[in-house]
Every structure is written in structure tokens, then in C-alpha cells.
C-alpha positions as CSV (number, residue, x, y, z in Angstrom):
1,X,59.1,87.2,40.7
2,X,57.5,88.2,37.5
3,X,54.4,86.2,38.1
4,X,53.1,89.2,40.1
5,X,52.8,92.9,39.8
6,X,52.1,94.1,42.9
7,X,53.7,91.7,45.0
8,X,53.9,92.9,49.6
9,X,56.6,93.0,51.0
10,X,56.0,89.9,53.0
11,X,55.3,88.2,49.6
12,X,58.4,89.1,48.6
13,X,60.3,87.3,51.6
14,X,58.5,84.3,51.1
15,X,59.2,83.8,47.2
16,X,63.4,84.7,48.0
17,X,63.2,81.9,50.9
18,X,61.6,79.8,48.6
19,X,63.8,80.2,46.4
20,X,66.6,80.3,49.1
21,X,66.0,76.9,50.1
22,X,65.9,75.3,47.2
23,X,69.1,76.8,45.7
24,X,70.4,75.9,49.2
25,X,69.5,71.9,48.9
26,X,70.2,70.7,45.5
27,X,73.5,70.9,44.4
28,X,75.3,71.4,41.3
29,X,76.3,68.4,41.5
30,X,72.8,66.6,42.1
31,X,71.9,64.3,39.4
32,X,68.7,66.4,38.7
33,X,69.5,69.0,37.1
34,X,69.0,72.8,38.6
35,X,66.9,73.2,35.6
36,X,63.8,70.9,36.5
37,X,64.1,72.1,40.6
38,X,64.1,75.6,38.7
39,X,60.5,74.6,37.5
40,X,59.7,73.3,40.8
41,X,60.5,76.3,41.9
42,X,58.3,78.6,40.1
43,X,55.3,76.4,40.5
44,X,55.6,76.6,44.6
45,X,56.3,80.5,44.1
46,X,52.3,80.7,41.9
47,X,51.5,78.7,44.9
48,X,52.3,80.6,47.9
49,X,51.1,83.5,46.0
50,X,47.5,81.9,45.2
51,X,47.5,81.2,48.9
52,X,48.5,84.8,50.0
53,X,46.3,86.3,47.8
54,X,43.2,84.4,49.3
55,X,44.3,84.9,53.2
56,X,46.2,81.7,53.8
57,X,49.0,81.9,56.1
58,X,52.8,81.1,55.0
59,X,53.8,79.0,57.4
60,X,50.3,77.0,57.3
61,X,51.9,76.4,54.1
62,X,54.9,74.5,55.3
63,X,52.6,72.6,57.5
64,X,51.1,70.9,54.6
65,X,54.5,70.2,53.2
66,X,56.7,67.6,54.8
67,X,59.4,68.9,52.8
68,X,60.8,71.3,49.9
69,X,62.8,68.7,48.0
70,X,63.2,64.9,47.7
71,X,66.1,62.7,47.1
72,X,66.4,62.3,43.1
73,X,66.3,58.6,43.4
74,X,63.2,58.5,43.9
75,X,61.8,59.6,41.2
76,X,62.4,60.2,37.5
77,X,63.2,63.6,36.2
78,X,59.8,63.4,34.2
79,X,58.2,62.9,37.7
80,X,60.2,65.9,39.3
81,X,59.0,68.3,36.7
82,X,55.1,67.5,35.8
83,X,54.1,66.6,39.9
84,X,53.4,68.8,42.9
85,X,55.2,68.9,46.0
86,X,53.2,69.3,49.5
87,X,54.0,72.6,49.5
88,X,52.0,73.2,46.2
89,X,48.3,73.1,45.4
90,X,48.1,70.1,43.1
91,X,44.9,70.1,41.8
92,X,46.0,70.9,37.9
93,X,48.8,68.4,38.6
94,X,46.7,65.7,40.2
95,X,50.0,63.9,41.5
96,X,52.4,64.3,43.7
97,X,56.2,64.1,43.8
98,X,57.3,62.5,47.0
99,X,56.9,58.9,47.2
100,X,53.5,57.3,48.8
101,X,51.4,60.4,48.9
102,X,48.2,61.2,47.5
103,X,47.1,64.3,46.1
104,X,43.6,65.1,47.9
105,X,41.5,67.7,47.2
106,X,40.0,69.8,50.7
107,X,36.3,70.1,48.7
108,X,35.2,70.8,46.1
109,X,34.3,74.9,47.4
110,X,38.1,75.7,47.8
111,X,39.4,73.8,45.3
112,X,42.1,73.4,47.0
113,X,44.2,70.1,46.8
114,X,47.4,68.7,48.9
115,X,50.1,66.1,48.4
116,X,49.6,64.1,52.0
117,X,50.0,60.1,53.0
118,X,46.7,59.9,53.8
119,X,43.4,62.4,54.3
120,X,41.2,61.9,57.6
121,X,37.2,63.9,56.6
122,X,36.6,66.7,59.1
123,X,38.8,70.1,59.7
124,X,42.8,69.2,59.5
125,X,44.2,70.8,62.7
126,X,47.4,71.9,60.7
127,X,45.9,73.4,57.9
128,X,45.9,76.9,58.1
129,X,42.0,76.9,57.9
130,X,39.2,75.3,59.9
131,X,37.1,74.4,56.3
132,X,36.4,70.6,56.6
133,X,38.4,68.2,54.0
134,X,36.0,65.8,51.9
135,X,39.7,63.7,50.7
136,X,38.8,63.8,47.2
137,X,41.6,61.4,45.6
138,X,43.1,63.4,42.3
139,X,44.9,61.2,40.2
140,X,47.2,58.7,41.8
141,X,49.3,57.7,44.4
142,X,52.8,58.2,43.9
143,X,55.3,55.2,43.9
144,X,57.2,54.0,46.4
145,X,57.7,55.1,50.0
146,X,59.3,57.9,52.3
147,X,58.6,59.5,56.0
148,X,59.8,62.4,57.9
149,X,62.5,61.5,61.1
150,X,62.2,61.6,64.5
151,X,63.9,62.9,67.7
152,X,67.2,61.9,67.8
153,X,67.5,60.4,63.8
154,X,69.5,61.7,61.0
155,X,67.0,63.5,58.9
156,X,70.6,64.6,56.2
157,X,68.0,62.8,53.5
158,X,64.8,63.0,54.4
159,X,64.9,66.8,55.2
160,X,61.1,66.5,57.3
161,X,60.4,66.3,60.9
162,X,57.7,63.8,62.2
163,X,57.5,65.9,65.5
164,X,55.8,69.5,64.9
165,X,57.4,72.4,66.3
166,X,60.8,71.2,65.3
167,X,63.4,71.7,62.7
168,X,65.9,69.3,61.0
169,X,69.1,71.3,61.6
170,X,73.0,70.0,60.4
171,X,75.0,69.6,63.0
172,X,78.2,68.9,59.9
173,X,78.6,66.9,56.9
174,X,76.9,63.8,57.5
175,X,74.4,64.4,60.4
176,X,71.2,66.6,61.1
177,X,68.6,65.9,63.2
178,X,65.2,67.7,64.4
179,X,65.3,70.0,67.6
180,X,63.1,73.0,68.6
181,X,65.8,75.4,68.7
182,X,69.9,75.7,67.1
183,X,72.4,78.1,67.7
184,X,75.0,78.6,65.6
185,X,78.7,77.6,66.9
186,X,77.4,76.2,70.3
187,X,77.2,72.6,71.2
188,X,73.9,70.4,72.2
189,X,73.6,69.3,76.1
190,X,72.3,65.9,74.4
191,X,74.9,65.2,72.4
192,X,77.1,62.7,72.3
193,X,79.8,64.8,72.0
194,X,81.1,68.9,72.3
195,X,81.5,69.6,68.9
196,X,79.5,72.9,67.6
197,X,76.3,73.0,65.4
198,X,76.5,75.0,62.1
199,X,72.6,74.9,62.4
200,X,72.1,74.8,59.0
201,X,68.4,74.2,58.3
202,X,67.6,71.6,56.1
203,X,63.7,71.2,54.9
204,X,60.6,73.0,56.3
205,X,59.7,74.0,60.0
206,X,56.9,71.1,60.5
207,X,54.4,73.3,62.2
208,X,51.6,72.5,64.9
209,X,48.1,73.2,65.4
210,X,46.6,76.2,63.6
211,X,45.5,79.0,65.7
212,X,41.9,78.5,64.6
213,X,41.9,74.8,66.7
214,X,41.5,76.1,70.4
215,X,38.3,77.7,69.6
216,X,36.8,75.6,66.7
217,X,37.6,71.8,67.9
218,X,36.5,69.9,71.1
219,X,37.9,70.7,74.4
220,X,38.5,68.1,76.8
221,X,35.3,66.2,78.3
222,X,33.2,67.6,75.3
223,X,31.1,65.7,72.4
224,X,33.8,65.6,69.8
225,X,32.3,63.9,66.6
226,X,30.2,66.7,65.4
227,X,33.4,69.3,65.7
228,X,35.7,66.1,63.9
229,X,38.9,67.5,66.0
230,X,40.3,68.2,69.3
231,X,41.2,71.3,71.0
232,X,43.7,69.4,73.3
233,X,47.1,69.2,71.5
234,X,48.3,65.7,70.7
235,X,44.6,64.4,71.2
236,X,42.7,62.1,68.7
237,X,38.6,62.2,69.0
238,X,37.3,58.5,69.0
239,X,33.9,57.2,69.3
240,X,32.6,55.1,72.4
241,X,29.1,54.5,70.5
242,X,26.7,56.6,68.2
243,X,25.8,58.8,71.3
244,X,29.2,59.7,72.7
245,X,32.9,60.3,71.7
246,X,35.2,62.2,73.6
247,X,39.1,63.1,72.8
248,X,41.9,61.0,74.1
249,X,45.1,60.4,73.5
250,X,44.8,56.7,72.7
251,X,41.6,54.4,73.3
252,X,41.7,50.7,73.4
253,X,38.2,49.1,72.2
254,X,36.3,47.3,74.8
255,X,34.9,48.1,78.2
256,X,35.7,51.4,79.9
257,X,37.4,52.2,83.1
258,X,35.8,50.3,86.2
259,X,33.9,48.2,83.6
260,X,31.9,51.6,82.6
261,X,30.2,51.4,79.1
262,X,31.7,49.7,76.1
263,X,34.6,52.1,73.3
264,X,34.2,51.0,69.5
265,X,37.4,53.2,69.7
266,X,36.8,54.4,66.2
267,X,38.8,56.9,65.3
268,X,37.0,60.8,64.0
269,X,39.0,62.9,62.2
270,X,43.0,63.9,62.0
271,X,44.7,63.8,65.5
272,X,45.3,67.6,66.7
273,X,49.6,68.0,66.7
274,X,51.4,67.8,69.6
275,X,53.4,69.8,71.1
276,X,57.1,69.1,71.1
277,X,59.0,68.1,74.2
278,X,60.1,71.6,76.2
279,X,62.6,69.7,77.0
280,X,66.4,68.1,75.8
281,X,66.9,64.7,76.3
282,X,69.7,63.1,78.5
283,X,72.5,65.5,79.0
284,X,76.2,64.1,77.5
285,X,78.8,63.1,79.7
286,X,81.1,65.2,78.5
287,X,79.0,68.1,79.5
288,X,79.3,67.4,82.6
289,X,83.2,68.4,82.8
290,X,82.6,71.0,80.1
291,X,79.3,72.8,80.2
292,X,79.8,76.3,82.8
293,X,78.3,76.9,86.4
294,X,76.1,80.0,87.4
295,X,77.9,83.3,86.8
296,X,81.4,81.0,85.2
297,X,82.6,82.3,82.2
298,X,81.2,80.5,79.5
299,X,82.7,82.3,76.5
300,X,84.8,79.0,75.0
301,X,82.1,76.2,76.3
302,X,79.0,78.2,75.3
303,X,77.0,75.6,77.7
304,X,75.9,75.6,81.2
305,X,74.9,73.3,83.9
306,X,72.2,74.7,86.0
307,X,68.5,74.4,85.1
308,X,66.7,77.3,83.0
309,X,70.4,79.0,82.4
310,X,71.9,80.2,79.2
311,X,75.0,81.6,78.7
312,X,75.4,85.6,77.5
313,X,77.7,87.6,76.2
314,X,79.1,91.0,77.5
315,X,81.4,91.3,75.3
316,X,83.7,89.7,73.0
317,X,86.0,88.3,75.9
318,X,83.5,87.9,78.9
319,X,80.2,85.8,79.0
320,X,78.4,84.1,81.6
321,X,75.4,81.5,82.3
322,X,72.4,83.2,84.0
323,X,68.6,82.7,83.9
324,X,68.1,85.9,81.6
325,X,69.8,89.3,80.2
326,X,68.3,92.7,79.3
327,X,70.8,94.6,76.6
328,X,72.2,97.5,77.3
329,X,73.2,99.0,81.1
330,X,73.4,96.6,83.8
331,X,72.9,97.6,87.3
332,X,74.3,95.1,89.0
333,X,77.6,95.1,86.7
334,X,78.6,98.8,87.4
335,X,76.1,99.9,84.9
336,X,78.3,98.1,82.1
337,X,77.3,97.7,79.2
338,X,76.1,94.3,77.8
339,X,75.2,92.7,74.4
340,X,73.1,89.9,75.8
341,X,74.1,87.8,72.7
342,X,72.7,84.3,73.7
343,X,75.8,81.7,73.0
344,X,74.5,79.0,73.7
345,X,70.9,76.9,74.9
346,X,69.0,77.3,77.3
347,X,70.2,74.3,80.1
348,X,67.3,71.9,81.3
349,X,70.0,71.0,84.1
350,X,71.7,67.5,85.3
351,X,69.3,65.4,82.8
352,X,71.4,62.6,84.2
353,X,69.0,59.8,83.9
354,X,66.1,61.3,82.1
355,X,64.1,64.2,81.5
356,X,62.7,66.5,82.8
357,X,65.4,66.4,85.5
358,X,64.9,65.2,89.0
359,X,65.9,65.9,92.7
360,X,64.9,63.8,95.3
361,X,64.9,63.5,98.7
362,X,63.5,61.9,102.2
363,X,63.8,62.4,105.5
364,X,64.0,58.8,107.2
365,X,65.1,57.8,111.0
366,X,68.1,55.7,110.8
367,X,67.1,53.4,114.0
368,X,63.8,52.6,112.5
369,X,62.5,50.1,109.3
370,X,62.9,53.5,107.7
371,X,66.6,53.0,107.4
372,X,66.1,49.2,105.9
373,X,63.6,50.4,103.2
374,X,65.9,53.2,102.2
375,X,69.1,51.1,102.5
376,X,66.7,48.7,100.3
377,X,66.5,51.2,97.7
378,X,70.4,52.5,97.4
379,X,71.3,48.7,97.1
380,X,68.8,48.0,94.1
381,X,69.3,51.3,92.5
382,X,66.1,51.9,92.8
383,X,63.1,54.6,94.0
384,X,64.9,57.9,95.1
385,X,68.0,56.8,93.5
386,X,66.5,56.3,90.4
387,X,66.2,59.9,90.7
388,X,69.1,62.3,88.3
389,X,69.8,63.7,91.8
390,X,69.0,62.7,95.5
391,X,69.3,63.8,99.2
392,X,69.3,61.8,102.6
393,X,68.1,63.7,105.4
394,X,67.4,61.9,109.0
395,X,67.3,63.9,112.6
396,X,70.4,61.5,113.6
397,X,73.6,61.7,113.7
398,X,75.0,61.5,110.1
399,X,75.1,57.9,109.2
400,X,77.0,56.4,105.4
401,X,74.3,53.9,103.5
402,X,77.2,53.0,101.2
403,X,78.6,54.3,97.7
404,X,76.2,54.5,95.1
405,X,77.4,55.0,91.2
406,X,80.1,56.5,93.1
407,X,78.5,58.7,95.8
408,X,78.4,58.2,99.0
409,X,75.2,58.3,100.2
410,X,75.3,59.7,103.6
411,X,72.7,61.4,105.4
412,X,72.4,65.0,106.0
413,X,71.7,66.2,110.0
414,X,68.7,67.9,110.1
415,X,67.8,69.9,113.3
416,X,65.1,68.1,115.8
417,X,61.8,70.0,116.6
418,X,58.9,69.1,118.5
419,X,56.3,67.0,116.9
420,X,52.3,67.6,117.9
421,X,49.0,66.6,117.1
422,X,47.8,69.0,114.1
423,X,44.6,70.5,113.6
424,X,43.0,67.6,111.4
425,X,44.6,65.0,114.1
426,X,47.8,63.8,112.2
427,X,51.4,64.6,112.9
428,X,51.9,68.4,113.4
429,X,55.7,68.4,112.0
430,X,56.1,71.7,110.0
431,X,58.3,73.0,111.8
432,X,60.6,69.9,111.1
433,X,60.0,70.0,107.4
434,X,60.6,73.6,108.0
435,X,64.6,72.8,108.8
436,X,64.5,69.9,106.2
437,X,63.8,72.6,103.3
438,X,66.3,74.8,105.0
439,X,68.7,72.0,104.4
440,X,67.9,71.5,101.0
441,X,67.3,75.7,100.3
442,X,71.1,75.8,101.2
443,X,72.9,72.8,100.0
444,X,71.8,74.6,96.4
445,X,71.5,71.0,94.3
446,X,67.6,71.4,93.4
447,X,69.3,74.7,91.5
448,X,70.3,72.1,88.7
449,X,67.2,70.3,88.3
450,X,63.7,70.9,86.8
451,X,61.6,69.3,90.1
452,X,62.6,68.8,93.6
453,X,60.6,66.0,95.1
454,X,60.4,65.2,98.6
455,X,59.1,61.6,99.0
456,X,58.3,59.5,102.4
457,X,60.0,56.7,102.8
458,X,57.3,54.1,102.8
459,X,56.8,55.2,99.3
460,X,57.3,53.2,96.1
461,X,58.2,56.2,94.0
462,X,59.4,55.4,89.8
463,X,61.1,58.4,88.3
464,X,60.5,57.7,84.9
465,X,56.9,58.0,85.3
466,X,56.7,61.2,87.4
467,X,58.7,62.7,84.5
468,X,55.8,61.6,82.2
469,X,53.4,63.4,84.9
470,X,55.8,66.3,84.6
471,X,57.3,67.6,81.6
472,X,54.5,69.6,80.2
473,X,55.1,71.6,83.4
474,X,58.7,72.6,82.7
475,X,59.4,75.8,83.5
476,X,56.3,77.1,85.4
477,X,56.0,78.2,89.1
478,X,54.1,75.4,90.8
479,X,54.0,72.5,93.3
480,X,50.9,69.3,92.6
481,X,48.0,69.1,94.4
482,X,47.8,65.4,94.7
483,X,44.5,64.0,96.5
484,X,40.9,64.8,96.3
485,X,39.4,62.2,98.4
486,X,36.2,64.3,99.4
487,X,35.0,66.2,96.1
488,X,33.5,69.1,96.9
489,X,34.9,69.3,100.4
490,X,36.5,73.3,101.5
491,X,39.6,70.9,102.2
492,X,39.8,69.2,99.1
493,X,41.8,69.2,96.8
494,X,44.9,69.0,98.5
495,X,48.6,67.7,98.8
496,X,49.4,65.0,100.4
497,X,52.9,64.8,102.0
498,X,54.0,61.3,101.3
499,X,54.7,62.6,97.8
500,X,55.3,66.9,97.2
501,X,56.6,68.3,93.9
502,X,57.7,71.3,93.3
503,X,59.6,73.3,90.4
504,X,62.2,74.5,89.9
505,X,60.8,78.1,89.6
506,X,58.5,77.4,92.8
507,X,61.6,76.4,95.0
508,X,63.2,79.8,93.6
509,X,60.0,81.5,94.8
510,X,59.9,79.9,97.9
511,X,63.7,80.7,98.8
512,X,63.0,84.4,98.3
513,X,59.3,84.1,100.2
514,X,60.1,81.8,102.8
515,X,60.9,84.7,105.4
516,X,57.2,86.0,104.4
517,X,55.8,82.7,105.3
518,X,57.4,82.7,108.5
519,X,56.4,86.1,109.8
520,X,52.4,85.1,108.9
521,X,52.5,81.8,110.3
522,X,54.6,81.5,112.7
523,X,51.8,81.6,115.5
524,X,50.1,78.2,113.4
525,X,53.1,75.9,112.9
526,X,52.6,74.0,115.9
527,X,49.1,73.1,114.7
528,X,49.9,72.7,111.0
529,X,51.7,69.3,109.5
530,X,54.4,70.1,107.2
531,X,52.0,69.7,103.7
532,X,49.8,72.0,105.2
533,X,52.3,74.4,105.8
534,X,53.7,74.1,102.5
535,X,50.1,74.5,100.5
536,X,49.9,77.6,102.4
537,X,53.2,79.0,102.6
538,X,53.7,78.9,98.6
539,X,49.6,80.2,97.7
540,X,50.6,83.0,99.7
541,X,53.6,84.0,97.8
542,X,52.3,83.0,94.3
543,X,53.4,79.9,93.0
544,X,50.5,78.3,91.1
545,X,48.9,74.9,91.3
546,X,48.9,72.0,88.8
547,X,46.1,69.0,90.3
548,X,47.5,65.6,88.9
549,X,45.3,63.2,91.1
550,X,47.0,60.0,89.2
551,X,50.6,61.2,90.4
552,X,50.4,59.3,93.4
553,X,48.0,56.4,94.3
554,X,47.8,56.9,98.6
555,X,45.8,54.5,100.4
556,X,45.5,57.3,102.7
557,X,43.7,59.3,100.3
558,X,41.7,57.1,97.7
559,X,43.7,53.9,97.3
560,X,47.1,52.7,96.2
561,X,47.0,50.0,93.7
562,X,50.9,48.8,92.6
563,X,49.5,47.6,89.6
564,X,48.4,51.0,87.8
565,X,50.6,51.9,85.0
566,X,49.9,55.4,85.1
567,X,50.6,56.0,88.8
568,X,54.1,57.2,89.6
569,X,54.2,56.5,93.4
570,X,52.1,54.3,95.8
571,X,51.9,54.8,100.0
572,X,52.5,53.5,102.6
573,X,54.6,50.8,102.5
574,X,56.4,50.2,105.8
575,X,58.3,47.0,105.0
576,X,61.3,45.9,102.7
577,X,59.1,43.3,101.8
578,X,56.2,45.4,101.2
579,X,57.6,48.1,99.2
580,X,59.6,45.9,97.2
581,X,56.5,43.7,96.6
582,X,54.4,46.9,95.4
583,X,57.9,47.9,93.2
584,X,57.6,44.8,91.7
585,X,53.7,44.3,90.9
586,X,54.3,47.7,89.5
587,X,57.1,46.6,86.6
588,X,55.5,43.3,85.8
């Protein structure tokens, strides 16, 4: 600490964790010695406060760097001690002492040099400043090889996360692994097992983009070459020709979409960090017999099963899961006091099959093809059931599909109600979707998943796609807007009924809001058909709208195509054959 006199107090935090870390991660028993991570250690402390002193920010820092300390056998002790680590400016060093990285210098202005795998020209979205790199090469590249882990591998060793936002945390002796959040003494949904996480941090946060990006770098549909980076978080900027390049997640050279103009696909600058996954993977079995329901005590499993709940203390022999917790005097607990001490994570629900979580359901007649395209589905495994939870609702008399992964799959009796001709001439049946969602408002399973999906029958739906569609979503109040068919038009863009997603939040609000909905429309529902009804019913109590136009391909809107990867549903399809034929075209 002697290498400054005047050191703030925020210096001061960043030198001990410095030093915290690194006393942390090399044991007395490492075979290099404390001595030479000692130097190591002063040399990143000059750095951080060169950086400080000039404006830089801390944890921009940590971006640079992949990670604090290596393992010893990969390098000599001479190596350790004379070479830079990402974390320090190594432009007196001019080498670097994890293996395969360069030391390049930013320009020649800032003077400023970093120990990286390789140096894109143009602004570096996760340095802590917008100032373009030249990539002057300083000396040279180190020997050998290393990388940082990803989601879901041990990263004990390598103590760096490919994915920024995340952390490699030790769950015990023997395994770590990155993840955007750890609590201490509570279990991970996603694990294979119950057994608590001591959290123990191993390495360096790997940061995301810098707040300078969203107003410095190209926003979507803009001229990116001349900015050299992307607003748009896990975007790359690549050039079609000399006149146009635009930022994409990936580009393949060649023609454009619908044989438009030709992509050289070069790549322009670094690729703007993504954002990690709001969500946890697939949730263990053995949560499923563990983990706590709504408003259970949840003091000994410190995991619950409903979406967007977490469990909270009260006090040292009472907890329970619920969506949120404000210290202090509760109202609705006789004005006991809580602590509010989060336990545990925050539950993306019954991630059965994937993530973000689904429920799905359709309302089919049982004495129509309806009932052989959905009987079609249960016996394949495929569609709705593909779903991590799902819902058979017909106007008939309940009738039993079968057992499905041990479920039976019976349909639930929804009350009749007239059908009419709506205002744009299709089926005016909002009053029947009305007692659908009444169904489905009551039963309570959409209360475990992040989307409830209500999907026509005649449509070739694929879960895993729609979760693509869907998990930057997680978590916000809305439904998709899914058709535009006449740009421009009062009516357009709208959602189409043979495919409506909602969240999990937007079911919540239309539970609460659905009496509003009914006392202001009431007088319409005749003339309304159930989507129309719906876009109404939820803009007027505030849940928001996300247009995906690519969720569904609707030949009733602008076309369904089976054999478009991106699409996650195509309509109508009013035949085993048929929809089989589309599922099919679709996997090949």
C-alpha cells in the first residue's frame, strides 16, 4: 500500500481484494512460491492505481483480465515474475504470463497495453473506454495454450469465464463452475444433485459491455463500419461490400435473404459481449421432490418450485418462497417482523425439458381431425408435449388420450358459448376462449412456468425454438404480437391466435385485470374473436408488447414455410399427415 500517499477510499478496497484474491488462490503449498505471486501482486496493485488515477473504471479492469492467477505449470517461475497478467498494463513488460496471449498495445496516445488472445482494430466493447485499439504487438506471444470455461464446465483450474456477466463459483473441493449469481449454503435448481454451494469465488467477474457502447457503437439497422462496434449486445459488425455493413449476430458470405445483394461477411471490429442467459438451465430431478411450493416453509430446502420465487427468511425457524420481501413490518403477517434474508435463488420454475420454461395448451374437439392430430402428437412426444408443461382443453365431455411420461393426458371440460361471425368476418369465439383462460387462470400450473402458450391444433409448434424466441423476455410483462401482414395498416401489427404467448408476469396481470376487461367489454365480445379480445383486454390493463414476426410462420398471415429454421410454429395444418409432414420438413 506504500506505492501511494494519498490513496481513496475506494482505492483502498481494490488494492486489499487484490490482494485478497490472490492470497486466496495460491496456496502454501503451490509449487510457486508466495514470494513471486507476492511480486505479481504489487505490480497489479501500481496497475490498478495508474488506471484509477487516469479515470479508468475497476471493474473494466477485470474485463481485460481473464483471470488473476494461472496454474504454475504453465509457466516457469522466471516467467511468473518478469511477465504481466491481463489484469496489468504490460507495456514495460512487453509479455504476458498466461499461455497464448499477446501483449497489445491500445495506441500509441494511451500507452496503454493488454495481455489478450487476439486484438480486433476499432473501440473494444469491454474496455472500460471507447478510444480505438491500433493492436500494436509488444514483444511475444506467450507459450503454450489456455481458455476460460463455459456454462456448465469445471472452471477449479482455469479460474475465467468465457460467458460475461458470470462468475466461476466452488460449489466444494473439486468442482466450480460459472453462474450469474451464488448463495452461500443453498443448492442450484440445475444441479445434479441437493448438496449446498460454499460460493467461493474463484478468478475475476468476466464483465460485459462498457457503459460507453449503447451510445458510441451502431445500433441495429445502422452503417456499422465507421463506428467498428455494435450497440446490440452479442452482435458482430460485418461487411456486405465497401458501401454497407450492418451488425448481426452471424453472417454467412454469399447472397442475402430472398437472393438480395451479395455479404463478403468480413468481419469489423471485436463482437459487443453478450448478455448471459437470465435464466438456469434444466431443473434437477431431485428438486422436484425437494425444492418448496408458494408460501411452504423452505427454511431446510432453501429452493422453491414456482417461477420468479425465492425463498426468505422471517426468522431463524420460519422462511417461505414468495415472489419478493420488504424487511421490516409486514402487513399481511400481523405486522411481524421479517428479515427478508434471501436463502436461496430465485426459481425460473418446472425447467423440465428446457429453458425458459413452458406451458402449453389447446383447445381441440374430440369428434373432429382435431382429436387425431393431437392424439398424433401425445403418441410421438411431440408439439405441445414437447412442452415442460401442457393442458388439454375440448368443449366435450372429458375424454383420456393415453399416459404420457406418466400423465394421463385427459382433457379438461371447458364451458360451451355461442360462436359468431366477428367484426373482420372470422370466428367471433371470445367468449369461449374467455372460459378456456378461466380454466387455465384456476387450475394454477402456468404459476410454475416462465410462458403460457396457447397453440391451435392445426399447428406444428417446436418448443425448443420458441424458447430461443423467448428467453431474453424472461421476466417482463408481455404477450407477442405475431403478424404484420399489411405494414402500415391501423390493424397491423397484430396477434394472431393460432399461436399467443404470454408471460408469466402478463398471466399474473391478467388474473388480477380480468374482471376490468369484462366490465369494458362486455357489450363487444360477441363481435370480437378471442385474439382480439385478448390484444385488448391486456393493453388496457398494462402488460407490454414484444413484436417477434418470425415466431410463427401463418399462411394466414404472410406464409408458413416448414422449412425455416428460425420459425417456431407453422399454421394450419389440418391433417395427421399434414402436420406431421410440415414437423418433419422442419427437422430435416
Amino acid at each position: 500500500m506504500a506505492a501511494f500517499s494519498d490513496e481513496s477510499e475506494e482505492q483502498v478496497t481494490l488494492l486489499q481484494d487484490c490482494d485478497d484474491i490472490l492470497t486466496e488462490h495460491v496456496p502454501e503449498s503451490s509449487s510457486v512460491h508466495r514470494l513471486v505471486y507476492a511480486g505479481l501482486a504489487a505490480g497489479a496493485i501500481v496497475a490498478i492505481g495508474t488506471m484509477l488515477n487516469r479515470g479508468g473504471s475497476p471493474k473494466s479492469t477485470a474485463e481485460e483480465s481473464e483471470v488473476f492467477v494461472s496454474l504454475a505449470s504453465n509457466n516457469s517461475n522466471d516467467d511468473f515474475a518478469k511477465c504481466s497478467w491481463p489484469l496489468q498494463n504490460c507495456t514495460d513488460t512487453q509479455c504476458c504470463s498466461k499461455p497464448g496471449q499477446q501483449c497489445y498495445m491500445q495506441n500509441q496516445e494511451t500507452g496503454y497495453s493488454s495481455c489478450m488472445y487476439d486484438c480486433a482494430k476499432g473501440p473494444h466493447p469491454s474496455h472500460w473506454d471507447g478510444g480505438s485499439w491500433e493492436c500494436i504487438e509488444l514483444g511475444e506471444r506467450s507459450k503454450g495454450t489456455s481458455k476460460c470455461s463455459a456454462g456448465g464446465e469445471d472452471c477449479s483450474n482455469t479460474l475465467c469465464c468465457e460467458q460475461a456477466g458470470t462468475q466461476c463459483f466452488k460449489k466444494s473441493d473439486g468442482w466450480a463452475t460459472c453462474k450469474t449469481e451464488c448463495l452461500p449454503g443453498a443448492p442450484d435448481m440445475s444441479d445434479q444433485d441437493g448438496h449446498h454451494w460454499s460460493c467461493e469465488k474463484l478468478g475475476p467477474w468476466a464483465q460485459g459491455a462498457a457503459p460507453w457502447v449503447e451510445s458510441q457503437c451502431a445500433a441495429d439497422g445502422e452503417k456499422c463500419a465507421e463506428k467498428g462496434c455494435c450497440a446490440g449486445h452479442g452482435k458482430q459488425c460485418y461487411e456486405m461490400n465497401q458501401d454497407w455493413s450492418e451488425c448481426k449476430y452471424d453472417c454467412t458470405p454469399g447472397p442475402g435473404p430472398d437472393g438480395g445483394p451479395e455479404w463478403t461477411c468480413n468481419a469489423i471490429g471485436d463482437r459487443t459481449p453478450s448478455d448471459p442467459s437470465p435464466h438456469s438451465g434444466v431443473i434437477g430431478k431431485w428438486a422436484l421432490d425437494t425444492c418448496s411450493w408458494n408460501a411452504q416453509d423452505c427454511t431446510n430446502s432453501r429452493c422453491c418450485r414456482g417461477f420468479n420465487q425465492r425463498c426468505f427468511e422471517k426468522n431463524e425457524d420460519w422462511a417461505v418462497c414468495k415472489e419478493s420481501c420488504v424487511a421490516g413490518l409486514d402487513p399481511y403477517d400481523k405486522n411481524e417482523t421479517w428479515s427478508c434474508k434471501a436463502l436461496g435463488p430465485v426459481s425460473q420454475g418446472l425447467t423440465i425439458k428446457g429453458s425458459p420454461s413452458l406451458y402449453c395448451w389447446s383447445l381441440f374437439q374430440t369428434t373432429t381431425y382435431e382429436m387425431e392430430v393431437m392424439q398424433n402428437q401425445m403418441d410421438r412426444g411431440v408439439g405441445i408435449f414437447q412442452c415442460d408443461g401442457w393442458a388439454l382443453l375440448s368443449t366435450d365431455e372429458p375424454k383420456k388420450l393415453g399416459t404420457f411420461e406418466g400423465k394421463k393426458a385427459i382433457t379438461k371440460k371447458v364451458a360451451k358459448a355461442e360462436i359468431t361471425v366477428s367484426v373482420d368476418g372470422t370466428a367471433g369465439n371470445a367468449e369461449l376462449f374467455i372460459n378456456c383462460w378461466n380454466v387455465i387462470v384456476e387450475d394454477g400450473a402456468w404459476n410454475d412456468h416462465a410462458w403460457t402458450v396457447k397453440a391451435d391444433p392445426d399447428a406444428v409448434l417446436i418448443p425448443d425454438r420458441l424458447r430461443t424466441h423467448l428467453a431474453p423476455y424472461v421476466n417482463e410483462d408481455v404477450y407477442v404480437v405475431n403478424c404484420n401482414k399489411v405494414p402500415g395498416s391501423p390493424n397491423f401489427p397484430m396477434m394472431f391466435g393460432s399461436l399467443e404467448i404470454y408471460s408469466w408476469k402478463a398471466i399474473q396481470t391478467y388474473a388480477n385485470g380480468m374482471s376490468h376487461c369484462m366490465d369494458t367489454m362486455a357489450q363487444m365480445l360477441p363481435l370480437w374473436g378471442e385474439d382480439y379480445f385478448m390484444t385488448h383486454c391486456l393493453d388496457s390493463i398494462g402488460v407490454g408488447r414484444i413484436n417477434d414476426f418470425a415466431v410463427i410462420g401463418d399462411a394466414v398471415c404472410t406464409g408458413a414455410n416448414c422449412g425455416d429454421s428460425w420459425v417456431s410454429a407453422f399454421h394450419p395444418f389440418k391433417s395427421v399427415d399434414s402436420w406431421q409432414q410440415c414437423w418433419d420438413e422442419a427437422h430435416r
